[in-house]
N, C-alpha and C positions, 0 to 999 in steps of 0.2 A: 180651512174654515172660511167660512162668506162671509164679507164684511157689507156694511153700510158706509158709504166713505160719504163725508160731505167736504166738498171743494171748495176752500175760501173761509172755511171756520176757524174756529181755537179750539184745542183741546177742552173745553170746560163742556164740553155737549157729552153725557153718558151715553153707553153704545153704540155710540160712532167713531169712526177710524176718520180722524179729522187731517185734510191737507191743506198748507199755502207755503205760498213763497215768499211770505212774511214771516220770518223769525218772531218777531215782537210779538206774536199770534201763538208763540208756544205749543206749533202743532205735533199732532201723532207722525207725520210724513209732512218733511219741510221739501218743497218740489213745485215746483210751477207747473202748472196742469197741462202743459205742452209737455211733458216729460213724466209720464207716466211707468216707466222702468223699475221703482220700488214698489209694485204692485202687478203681483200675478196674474197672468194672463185665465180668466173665465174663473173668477175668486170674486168677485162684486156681485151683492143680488142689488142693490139702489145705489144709486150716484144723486149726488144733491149738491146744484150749485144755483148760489142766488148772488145771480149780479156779481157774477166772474168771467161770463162767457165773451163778455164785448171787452175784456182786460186782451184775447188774444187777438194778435196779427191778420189781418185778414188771411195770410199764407199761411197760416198754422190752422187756420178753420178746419181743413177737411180732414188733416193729417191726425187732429187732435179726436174730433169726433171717433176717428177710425180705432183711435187707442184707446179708447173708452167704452165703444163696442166690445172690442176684444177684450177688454180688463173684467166683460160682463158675463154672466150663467145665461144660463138659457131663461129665459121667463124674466129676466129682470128687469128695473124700470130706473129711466131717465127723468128727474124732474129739474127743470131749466128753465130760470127765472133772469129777466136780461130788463135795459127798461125798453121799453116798447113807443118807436119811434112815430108809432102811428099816433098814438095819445099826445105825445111829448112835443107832435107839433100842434098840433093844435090849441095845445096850452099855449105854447110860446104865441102863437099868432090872437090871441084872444087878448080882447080889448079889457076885457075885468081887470087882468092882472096887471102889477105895476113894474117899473123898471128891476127892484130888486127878486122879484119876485119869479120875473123873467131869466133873470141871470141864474137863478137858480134852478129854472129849469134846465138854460143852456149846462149846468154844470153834472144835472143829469144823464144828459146827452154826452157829453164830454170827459165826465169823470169828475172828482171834489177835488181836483189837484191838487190833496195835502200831502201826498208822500210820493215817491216814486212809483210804487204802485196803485196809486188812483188815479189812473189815465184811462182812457176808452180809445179801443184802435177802432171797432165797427159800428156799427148802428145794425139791429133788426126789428124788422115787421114779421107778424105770423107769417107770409106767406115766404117772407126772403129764411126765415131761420128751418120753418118746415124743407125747404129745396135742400139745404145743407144737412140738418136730419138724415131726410129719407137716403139722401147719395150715400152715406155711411152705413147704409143697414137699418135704419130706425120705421119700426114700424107704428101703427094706432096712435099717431102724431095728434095731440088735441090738446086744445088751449082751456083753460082752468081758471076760476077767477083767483082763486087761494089754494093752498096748499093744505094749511093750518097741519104745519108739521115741526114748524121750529119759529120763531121770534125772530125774524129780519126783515131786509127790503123786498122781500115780495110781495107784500099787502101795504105798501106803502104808499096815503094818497093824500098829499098835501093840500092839493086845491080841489075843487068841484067834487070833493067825493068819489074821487075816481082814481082806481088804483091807477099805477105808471109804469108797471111790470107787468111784460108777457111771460105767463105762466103756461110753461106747458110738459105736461108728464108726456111720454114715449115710453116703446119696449122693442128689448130684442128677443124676439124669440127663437 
């Protein structure tokens, strides 16, 4: 059976096979997304992660990508949502915003270090996160303002009107 997995959710999302490595999250598949072994190899038609992919090690970038190709059908589709380093400096460097407001970006960048798992190991841009992509197998790599697929941080835009998330669908075909 083809599942929809979404990477970093809780259980409360209907028709979706939800994973994290957060227990507290009560997910369908408790696993950190570097470990994808509780999931069938070409058994995914959609993969959906928002604002999970900079939680992994820069060493796990390509290894992980690779397991997540595999984990896919044919025809099925990547959407990956990260915050987007190219926006997030320029906020930071912008004279409107104030000390706290700053730090909040930094914490974007960084992760909200409220728990073990809100840390950030990488930073990406469109063009550094498509390189990693395509090396994996990923094809028709393109950037998306929204999704408008589920209620999280990938339409989130605090200041200027400007989301903070690179959103971008891919496919393996």
């Amino acid at each position: 059976m083809l599942k929809r997995v979404i990477i970093g959710g809780s259980s409360e999302i209907p028709a979706w096979t939800t994973m994290n490595a957060d227990p507290s999250t009560n997910p369908d598949i408790l696993s950190d997304i570097c470990d994808l072994s509780q999931i069938e190899e070409n058994s995914v038609s959609v993969f959906y992660m928002s604002h999970v992919f900079e939680h992994i090690p820069l060493f796990k970038v390509e290894s992980t990508l690779k397991k997540l190709f595999t984990a896919m059908t044919s025809n099925s589709t990547l959407y990956i949502s990260v915050p987007d380093l190219s926006i997030l400096g320029k906020q930071l460097e912008s004279q409107q915003l104030g000390i706290q407001q700053k730090i909040h970006v930094l914490r974007m960048i960084y992760g909200g270090q409220v728990s073990d798992f809100d840390f950030h190991y990488f930073g990406y841009t469109f063009e550094v996160l498509s390189f990693f992509l395509q090396a994996a197998g990923f094809h028709n790599i393109r950037k998306v303002k929204y999704f408008n697929l589920h209620k999280d941080t990938s339409n989130f835009s605090p200041y200027f009107d400007t989301t903070i998330s690179l959103n971008i669908i891919c496919h393996k075909s």
